[in-house]
Steps between C-alpha positions, in 0.01 A plus 500: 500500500562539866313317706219710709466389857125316422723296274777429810224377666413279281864377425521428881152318547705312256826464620462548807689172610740433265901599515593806330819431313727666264791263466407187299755328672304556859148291408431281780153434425460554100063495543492750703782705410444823325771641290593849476702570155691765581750686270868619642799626392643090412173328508197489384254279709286395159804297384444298780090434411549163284698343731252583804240328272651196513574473821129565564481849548146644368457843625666808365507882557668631171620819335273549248704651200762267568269202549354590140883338339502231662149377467478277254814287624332505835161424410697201286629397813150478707370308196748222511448518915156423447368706794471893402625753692358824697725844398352829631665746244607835664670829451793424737468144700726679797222755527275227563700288753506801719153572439420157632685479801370853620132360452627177712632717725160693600345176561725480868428770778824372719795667580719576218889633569691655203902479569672754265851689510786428297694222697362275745185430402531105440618472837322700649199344358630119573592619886148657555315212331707226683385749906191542342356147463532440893175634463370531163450324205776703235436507132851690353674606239721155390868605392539877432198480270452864558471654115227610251456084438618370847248672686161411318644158543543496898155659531349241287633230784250661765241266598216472800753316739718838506485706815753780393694542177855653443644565217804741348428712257792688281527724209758567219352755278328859584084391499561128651358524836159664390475177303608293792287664776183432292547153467638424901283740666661515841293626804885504708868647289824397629846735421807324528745746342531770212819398370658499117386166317350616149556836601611560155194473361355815671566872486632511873510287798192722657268445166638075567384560889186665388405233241552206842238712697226492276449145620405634796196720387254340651636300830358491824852489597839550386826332702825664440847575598479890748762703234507891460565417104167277480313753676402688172314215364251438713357878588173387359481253681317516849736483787267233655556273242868488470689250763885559521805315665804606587841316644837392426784220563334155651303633817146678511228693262288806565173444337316812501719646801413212725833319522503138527765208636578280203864343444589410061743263391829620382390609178623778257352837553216478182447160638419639864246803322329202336458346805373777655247583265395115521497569887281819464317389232383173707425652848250701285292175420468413818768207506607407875808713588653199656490335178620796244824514749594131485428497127670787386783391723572206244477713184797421259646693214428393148574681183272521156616264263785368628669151355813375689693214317813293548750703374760304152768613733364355852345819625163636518333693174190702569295639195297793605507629036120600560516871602744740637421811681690593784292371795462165292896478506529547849249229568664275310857582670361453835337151363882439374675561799287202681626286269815550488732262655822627373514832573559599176224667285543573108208720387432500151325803442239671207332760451339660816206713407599863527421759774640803675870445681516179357862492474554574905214236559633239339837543671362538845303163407813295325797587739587236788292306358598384111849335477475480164321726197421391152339755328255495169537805307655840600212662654651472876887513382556722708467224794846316330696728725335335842578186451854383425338108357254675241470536075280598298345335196312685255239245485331162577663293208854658551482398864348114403825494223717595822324266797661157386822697602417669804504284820229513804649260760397489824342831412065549522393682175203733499407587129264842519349670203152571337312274309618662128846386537443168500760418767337193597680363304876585635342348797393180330892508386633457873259226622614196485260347252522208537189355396164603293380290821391807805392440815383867588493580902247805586703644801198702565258203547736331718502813721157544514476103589731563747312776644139288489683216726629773737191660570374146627706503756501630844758771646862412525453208283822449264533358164669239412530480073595157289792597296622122431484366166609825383208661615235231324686578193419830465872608567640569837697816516298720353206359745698559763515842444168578481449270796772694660342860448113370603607449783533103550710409837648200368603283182510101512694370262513091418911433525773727613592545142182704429564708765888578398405629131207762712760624711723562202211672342542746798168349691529598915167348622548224713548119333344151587645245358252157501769229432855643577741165620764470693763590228324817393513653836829715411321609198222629737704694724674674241143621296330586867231201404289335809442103471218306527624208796281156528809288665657544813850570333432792278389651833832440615660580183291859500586529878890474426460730199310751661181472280160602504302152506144505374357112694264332265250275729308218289187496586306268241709636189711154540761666339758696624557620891512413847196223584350575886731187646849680369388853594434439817813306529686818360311657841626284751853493352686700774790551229341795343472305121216737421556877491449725796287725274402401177425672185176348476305185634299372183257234352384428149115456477414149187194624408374872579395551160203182528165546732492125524836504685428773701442279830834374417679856473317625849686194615827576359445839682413354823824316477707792458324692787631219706811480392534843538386513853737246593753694372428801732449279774869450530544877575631528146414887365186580211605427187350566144211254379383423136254251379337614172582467167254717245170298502585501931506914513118508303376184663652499842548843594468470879798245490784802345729489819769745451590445096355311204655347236354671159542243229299484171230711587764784414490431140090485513465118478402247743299624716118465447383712783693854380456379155275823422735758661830366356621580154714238315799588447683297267449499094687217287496587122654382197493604175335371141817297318374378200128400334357244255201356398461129469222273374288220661655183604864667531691404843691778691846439663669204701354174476226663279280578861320788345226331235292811271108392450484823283657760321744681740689807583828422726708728673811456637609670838886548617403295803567132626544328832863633497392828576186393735200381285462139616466198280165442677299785338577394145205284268268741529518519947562859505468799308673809418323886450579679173333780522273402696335188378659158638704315258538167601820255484575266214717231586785431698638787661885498419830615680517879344167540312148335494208552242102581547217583298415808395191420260275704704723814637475700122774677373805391657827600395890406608592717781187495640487446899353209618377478919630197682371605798408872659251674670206467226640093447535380869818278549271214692390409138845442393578291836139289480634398103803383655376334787696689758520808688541868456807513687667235280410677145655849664853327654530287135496873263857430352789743565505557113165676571528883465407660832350842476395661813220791458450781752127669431 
């Protein structure tokens, strides 16, 4: 019964614009969705068909001899829908996905770059997409969707607007990639490395390597690292296609043998070969030189799958239980050395997939570098000997019995092992849940924000990031860090006392503080923190101390700094109240974010330029200028000075004009705590505010304006997602929990998750329900609320 390809075409005349999806929990758009029931080793996608019907799902690809038992109580369920479905019976419904996406594919003549190897092909992928679009319109791969089921599904997002397409391509099993190339079709091949991921699955490393390169059949060219041991693979492949780079440590790439002047951050060395195969792989397209070296030269580290948490015992946990071969291990070492703040690092370690020298590989990986070693199972006992703070447990459970004994203080805990062992959940023991309440931070997106607001600005321009308010509520520290290694040149921080707890969490960039007083100036000397001064005698107070000052000028904010009158008395004072050299001469622009004030904010600036010049008038040296908040860097460019003040925009929100190019960061979920079903007429919760006009299905969430959800969005204001449809509230919202309606979301069940706000349920929905501001919902998320920080 498998399809022939007159019958893909006519599936795709069809289908042609609706979502392919295989997870029933992932229908955005239930009428023109079309399901793929496919059967794995714990699922089986036709399980899932009655439930899609009710949530208004109506077209089906099925399994045929499995569809045949279930028929009836499907068919049952159209009937009582009302509306009957569509189900195109096949042999194998994962044949046909493919089959589809290869037949969408030949409808695009672009550019089409395949990224395989066995690490680095998510980053290398997100790198070369992020250079790319300086000049092209990128469709890619999202995630590491890069399998027998990920890939159909990231060629399916090409559309007409794409200029280029990237996407990563991987393989598992012997016979995988012939699959693969068929369906992605790629007229340009990119090598990042033949390494030892899934190696197990093949006879040899060579047949592994040999398996990679038949993605590159048919390329007009292929980009890859210049190595004697690669060399082998591509002898049938014309010399005039293949494009190699060479280089190591932080300076310079040969490209072909023409070497070229290009400086890299301070990255690991498989971070620096990604980079250069980004670099390579860009010049080749054509991208401005001048533009691959400044962009490349903000690349940061970030490892697959990575979750840091607060640690139960007040360090940091990270929970990297997907996969664990030996370059994955190292990644996620290097990720957990950057976040560290204690200088102690307790690996608890799995099963690393096997390969030759293991053994002396793992040491020469581990030592001077783990302080502590918890291992699962015996199959690297013989590492016990190396590390005087190590045991062994023979598996998962006996370690769990163990952990309420063991202590982690001050100590950052990396937990590394394959997906099998289920170590997740040892991790899940050390966190400090606190809360079914998380607020999940994408450390990724807020680098690549980070990076977007950079690029708008000219040379020498420093950033300036918004730390107060414990970072918007996202958590400080581990912010910090990432702010820290990105590259950031300074942190401001709202009172002294945010500052003190990032220096304790080992933080060295340079600290603003906005309101430090007179008292608090001791406290500032001792933490190396900078204060804000808007009165002649914190100048003098910073003067005696020996300070860094940072002078606020008020220019229209009417809020805090010097007005024109007491600066330029500050000038004429002959007793030196104001600092020979300030850190920085500053003003805070009222309304950058609003075209209708933008007369206003040229103002504002005018005043400042003023200001300024009187300043230098007095023979007084260049100092440091900043005007712009986030909505100032996209909307006032030509007014950067010497640093900007990064804000909000970091997180993805607030800012209109980058809205496109930003990716929201932030994701507040709860979970599913209880459900009933209650008849018309019935009243729901204090003072009986939520009134049923029909037969209802509550729900209610482990959420309430304790934690962050204001009163404001309750009685029906606001709405949650569970799984993906909105549920809307019911009610009052109370202190720990509130209540919605779940009538039209189909089969919900306790435990499910339910979407505050994230990237597919914008937080400015939340904040118009309660009448306020983005800023206000983030800084209000209650400390009770887990904080899980995610590094793609």
């Amino acid at each position: 019964m498998k399809p022939l390809p007159h019958s893909i075409g006519r599936l795709y005349s069809q289908y042609q614009s609706f979502d392919l999806v295989i997870d029933s929990r992932l229908v955005s758009d239930p009428k023109r969705s079309l399901f793929f029931a496919l059967e794995g080793e714990r699922t089986d996608g036709h399980r899932f068909i009655p439930q899609l019907l009710k949530i208004g799902v109506r077209h089906f690809v099925v399994r045929a001899a499995t569809f045949d038992s279930l028929r009836e109580e499907i068919r049952a369920e159209a009937r009582r829908t009302g509306d009957m479905p569509v189900f195109t019976e096949v042999e194998e419904p994962a044949d046909v996905l493919r089959q589809l996406a290869a037949y969408h594919r030949q409808q695009f003549t672009i550019p089409v770059i395949a990224i395989t190897g066995s690490n680095g092909k998510t980053i290398v992928k997100d790198w070369l997409s992020e250079i790319l679009r300086a000049d092209y319109t990128v469709c890619s791969t999202p995630r590491s969707y890069n399998s027998l089921i990920g890939v159909p599904l990231s060629v399916w997002k090409l559309r007409s607007k794409h200029d280029i397409a990237v996407f990563e391509v991987g393989i598992s099993e012997p016979g995988d990639m012939e699959k693969l190339r068929a369906i992605v079709q790629p007229t340009h091949g990119v090598l990042t490395t033949i390494g030892t991921a899934h190696q197990q699955n093949f006879p040899s490393r060579e047949q592994m390597a040999w398996e990679k390169f038949q993605l590159f059949e048919s390329v007009e060219h292929l980009i890859m690292p210049e190595r004697d041991d690669l060399r082998q693979y591509i002898s049938d492949v014309p010399s005039r296609k293949v494009v190699t780079w060479s280089g190591e440590g932080r300076s310079g790439i040969t490209v072909d043998g023409e070497a070229l002047g290009i400086e890299y951050p301070d990255l690991p060395p498989v971070y620096l070969d990604n980079a250069r195969t980004v670099t390579t792989v860009a010049r080749h397209f054509g991208v401005d030189w001048s533009y691959i070296r400044d962009g490349v030269g903000h690349f940061v580290p970030f490892a697959n799958r990575l979750e840091q948490r607060q640690g139960r015992d007040g360090g940091n946990v990270i929970n990297d239980s997907y996969s664990n071969d030996l370059n994955a291990l190292a990644a996620a070492i290097d990720f957990a050395e950057i976040q560290d703040g204690f200088g102690s690092l307790t690996l608890i370690l799995g099963h690393v997939q096997p390969l030759d020298d293991l053994e002396q590989r793992l040491r020469s990986l581990l030592l001077g570098r783990i302080d502590r070693l918890l291992l699962i199972g015996d199959r690297h006992e013989y590492l016990l000997a190396d590390f005087p703070e190590s045991k062994m447990y023979d598996s998962v459970s006996h370690l769990a019995r163990e952990i309420p004994e063991l202590s982690f203080h001050r100590q950052t805990v990396l937990v590394k092992g394959a997906n099998y062992q289920g170590m997740d959940q040892i991790a899940d023991m050390l966190s400090q849940q606190l809360h079914r309440t998380i607020l999940e931070v994408d450390l990724e997106a807020l680098r690549h924000n980070y990076r977007t607001y950079y690029r708008h600005l000219p040379d020498n321009c420093e950033v300036i990031v918004m730390s107060k308010a414990s970072a918007y509520g996202s958590g400080a520290l581990p912010v910090a860090r990432v702010l820290e290694d990105v590259g950031a040149a300074y942190l401001a921080v709202a009172y002294p006392e945010e500052g003190r707890e990032l220096r304790r969490g080992g933080i060295k960039l340079p600290i603003m503080v906005l309101n430090a007083e007179a008292y608090s100036y001791p406290m500032l000397v001792e933490y190396n923190l900078e204060p804000v001064v808007h009165r002649a005698e914190q100048l003098r107070y910073a003067a005696n101390l020996q300070l860094p000052a940072h002078v606020e000028l008020d220019t229209g904010m009417a809020r805090l700094g010097f007005v024109a009158r007491e600066f330029r008395e500050i000038l004429s004072n002959s007793s030196g109240d104001l600092l020979e050299t300030p850190a920085s001469i500053f003003t805070h622009l009222a309304a950058s974010e609003d075209e209708a004030h933008d007369d206003y904010t040229r103002q504002q600036l005018t005043v400042f330029d003023k200001l300024y010049g009187e300043y230098l008038s007095t023979g007084a040296p260049e100092v440091k200028r900043h005007a712009l908040n986030s909505n100032g860097i996209s909307r006032f460019p030509q007014a950067a000075y010497d640093m900007v003040r990064l804000g909000i925009g970091l997180y993805g929100l607030g800012d209109e004009t980058l809205r496109m190019h930003l990716k929201p960061a932030l994701k507040l979920t709860t979970t599913v705590t209880a459900i009933s079903e209650r008849e018309s007429g019935q009243t729901v919760g204090y003072g009986r505010r939520g009134r049923l006009e029909s037969f209802t299905r509550l729900a209610v969430l482990s959420i309430g304006y304790a934690d962050g959800l204001p009163r404001q969005a309750g009685e029906g204001r606001f709405g949650v997602r569970i799984k993906g449809v909105l549920a809307p509230t019911v009610g009052s919202i109370c202190m720990d929990m509130c209540t919605v309606d779940i009538t039209a979301v189909g089969d919900v069940q306790v435990g499910d998750e339910a979407v505050i706000f994230g990237p597919d349920h914008p937080i400015e929905l939340l904040a118009a329900a309660a009448r306020t501001i983005p800023y206000e919902i983030l800084t209000g998320i209650g400390q009770r609320v887990h904080r899980v920080y995610v590094g793609e």
